[in-house]
Legacy VTK file of the C-alpha trace (Angstrom):
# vtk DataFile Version 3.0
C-alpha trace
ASCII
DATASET POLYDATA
POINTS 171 float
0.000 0.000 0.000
1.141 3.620 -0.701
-0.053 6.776 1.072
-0.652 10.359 0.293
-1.703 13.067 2.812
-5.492 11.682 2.731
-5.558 8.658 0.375
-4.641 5.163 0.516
-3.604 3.158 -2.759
-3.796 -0.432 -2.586
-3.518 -3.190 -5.363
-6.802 -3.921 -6.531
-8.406 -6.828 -5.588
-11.420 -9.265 -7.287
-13.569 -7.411 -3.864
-13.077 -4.335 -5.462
-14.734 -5.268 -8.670
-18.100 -4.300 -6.966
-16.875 -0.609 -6.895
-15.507 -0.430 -10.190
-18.548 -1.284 -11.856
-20.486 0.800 -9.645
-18.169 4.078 -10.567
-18.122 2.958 -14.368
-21.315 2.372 -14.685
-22.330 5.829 -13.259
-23.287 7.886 -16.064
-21.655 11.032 -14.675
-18.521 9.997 -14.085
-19.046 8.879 -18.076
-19.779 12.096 -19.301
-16.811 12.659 -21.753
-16.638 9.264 -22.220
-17.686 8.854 -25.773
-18.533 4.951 -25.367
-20.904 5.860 -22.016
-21.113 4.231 -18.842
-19.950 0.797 -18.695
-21.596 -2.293 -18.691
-21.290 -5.104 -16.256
-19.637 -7.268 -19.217
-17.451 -4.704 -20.225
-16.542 -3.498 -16.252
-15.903 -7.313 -15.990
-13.596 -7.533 -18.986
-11.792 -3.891 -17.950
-10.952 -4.925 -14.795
-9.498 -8.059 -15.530
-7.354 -6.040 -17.396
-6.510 -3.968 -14.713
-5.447 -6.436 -12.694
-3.546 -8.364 -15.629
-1.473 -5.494 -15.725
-0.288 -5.763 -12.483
0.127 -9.497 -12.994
2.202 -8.590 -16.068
3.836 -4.943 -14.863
3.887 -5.011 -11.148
2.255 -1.601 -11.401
-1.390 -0.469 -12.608
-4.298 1.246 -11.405
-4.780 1.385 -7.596
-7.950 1.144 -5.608
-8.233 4.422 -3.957
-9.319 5.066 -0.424
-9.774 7.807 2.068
-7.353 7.470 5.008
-10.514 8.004 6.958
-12.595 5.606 5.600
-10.170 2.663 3.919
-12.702 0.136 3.509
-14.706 2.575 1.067
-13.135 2.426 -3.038
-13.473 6.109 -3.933
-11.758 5.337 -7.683
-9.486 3.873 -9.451
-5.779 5.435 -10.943
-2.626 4.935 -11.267
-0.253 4.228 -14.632
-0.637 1.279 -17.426
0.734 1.042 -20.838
-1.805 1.610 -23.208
-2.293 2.343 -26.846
-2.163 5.728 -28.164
-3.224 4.723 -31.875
-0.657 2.340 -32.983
2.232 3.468 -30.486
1.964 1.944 -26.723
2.529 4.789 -24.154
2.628 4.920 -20.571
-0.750 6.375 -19.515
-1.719 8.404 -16.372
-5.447 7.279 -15.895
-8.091 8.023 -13.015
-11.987 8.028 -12.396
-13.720 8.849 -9.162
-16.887 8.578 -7.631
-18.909 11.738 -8.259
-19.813 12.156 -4.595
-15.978 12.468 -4.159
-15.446 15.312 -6.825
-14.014 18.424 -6.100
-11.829 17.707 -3.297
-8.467 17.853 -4.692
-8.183 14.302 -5.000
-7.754 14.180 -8.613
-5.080 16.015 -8.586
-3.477 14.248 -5.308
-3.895 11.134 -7.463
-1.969 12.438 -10.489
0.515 13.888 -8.602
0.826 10.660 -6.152
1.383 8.664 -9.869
3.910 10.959 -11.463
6.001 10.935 -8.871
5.750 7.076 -8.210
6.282 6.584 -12.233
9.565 8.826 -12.177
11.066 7.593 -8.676
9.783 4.111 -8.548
9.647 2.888 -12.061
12.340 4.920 -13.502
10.463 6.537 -16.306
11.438 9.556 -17.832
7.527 10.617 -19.921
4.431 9.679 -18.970
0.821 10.514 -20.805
-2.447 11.479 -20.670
-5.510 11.360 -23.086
-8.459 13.783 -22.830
-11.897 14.350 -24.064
-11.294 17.811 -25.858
-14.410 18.775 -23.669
-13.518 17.625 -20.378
-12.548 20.597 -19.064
-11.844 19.380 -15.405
-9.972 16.614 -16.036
-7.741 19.238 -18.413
-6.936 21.179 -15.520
-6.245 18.565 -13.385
-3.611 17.401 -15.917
-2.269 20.913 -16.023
-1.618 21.105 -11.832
0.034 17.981 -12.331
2.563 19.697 -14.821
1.708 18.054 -17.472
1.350 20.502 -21.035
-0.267 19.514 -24.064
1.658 17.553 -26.476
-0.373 16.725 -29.279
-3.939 15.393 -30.668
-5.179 11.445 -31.093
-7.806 10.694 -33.493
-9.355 7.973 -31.270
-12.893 7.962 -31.778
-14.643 7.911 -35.786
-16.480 10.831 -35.979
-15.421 12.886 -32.826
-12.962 15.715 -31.964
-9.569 14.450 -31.474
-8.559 13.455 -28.057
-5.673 15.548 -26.402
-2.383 13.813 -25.176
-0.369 16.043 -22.468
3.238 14.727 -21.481
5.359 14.898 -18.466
8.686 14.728 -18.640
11.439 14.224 -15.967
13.643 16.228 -15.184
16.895 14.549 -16.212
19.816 16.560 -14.732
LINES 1 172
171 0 1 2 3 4 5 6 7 8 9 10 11 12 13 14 15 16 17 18 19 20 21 22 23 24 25 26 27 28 29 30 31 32 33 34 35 36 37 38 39 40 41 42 43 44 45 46 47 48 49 50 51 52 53 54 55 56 57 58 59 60 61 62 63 64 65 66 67 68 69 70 71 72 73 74 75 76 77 78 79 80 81 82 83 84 85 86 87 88 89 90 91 92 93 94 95 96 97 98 99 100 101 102 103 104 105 106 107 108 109 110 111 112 113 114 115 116 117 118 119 120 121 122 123 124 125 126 127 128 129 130 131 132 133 134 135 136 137 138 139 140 141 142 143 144 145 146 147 148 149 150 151 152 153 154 155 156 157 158 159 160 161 162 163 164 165 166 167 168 169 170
């Protein structure tokens, strides 16, 4: 388990599956999500995913608690590699229960991940991809220091995505 000033990270577990669907199935926590809530087949298939990657990586997205309540799944983030058209990336990723919103936490996550990609894994970039739209999640990104790189067209017949970069500082 890893710690930030008010969140706990732990490796998700087959319990947690309950709140992932429940959080992926909401459909505001969905709302730039041009594919919609999830469901329960595809929260199934996702999250064995998920935890494949840590199988495979060691890393992944956490389960995210409050320190105050660590029973209670708030979200999932963390880093995986994913595909960013035909080139894998590493990928800072979150979603959070909307009754959690706008409490900093989004950004304690991303911060919490960047720092545990450069330090613990030894990488030097790490990614995002946004919803053009989802203004929130863009300035989330941006007090995480990331800056936008360049555009991904994702999705047939929608805006491109945006992909913002972090890079360490190599001295």
């Amino acid at each position: 388990m890893k710690y930030t000033e008010r969140l706990v990270f732990k490796t998700p577990e087959q319990k947690d599956f309950q709140r992932y669907f429940e959080i992926n199935a909401d459909p505001e926590t969905n709302l730039y999500n041009p594919y919609g809530p999830m469901n329960f087949e595809k929260a199934k298939n996702t999250f064995d995913a998920l935890t494949e990657h840590w199988k495979e990586h060691q890393f992944g997205f956490w389960a995210i608690s409050e320190k105050e309540n660590p029973e209670l799944v708030i979200g999932f983030g963390g880093l995986n590699y994913r595909l960013y058209g035909d080139v894998v990336k590493l990928n800072l990723g979150y979603r959070i229960d909307k009754d959690f919103w706008n409490k900093g936490y989004a950004t304690e996550i991303g911060v919490h991940t960047i720092r545990h990609g450069f330090e613990e894994l030894r990488q030097n970039q790490i990614f995002a991809v946004v919803r053009p739209d989802n203004q929130a999640s863009i300035k989330v990104l941006e007090k995480c220091g990331l800056q936008l790189f360049d555009e991904l067209n994702d999705i047939p017949n929608q805006k491109n995505s945006l992909i913002f970069i972090i890079q360490k500082n190599i001295e």
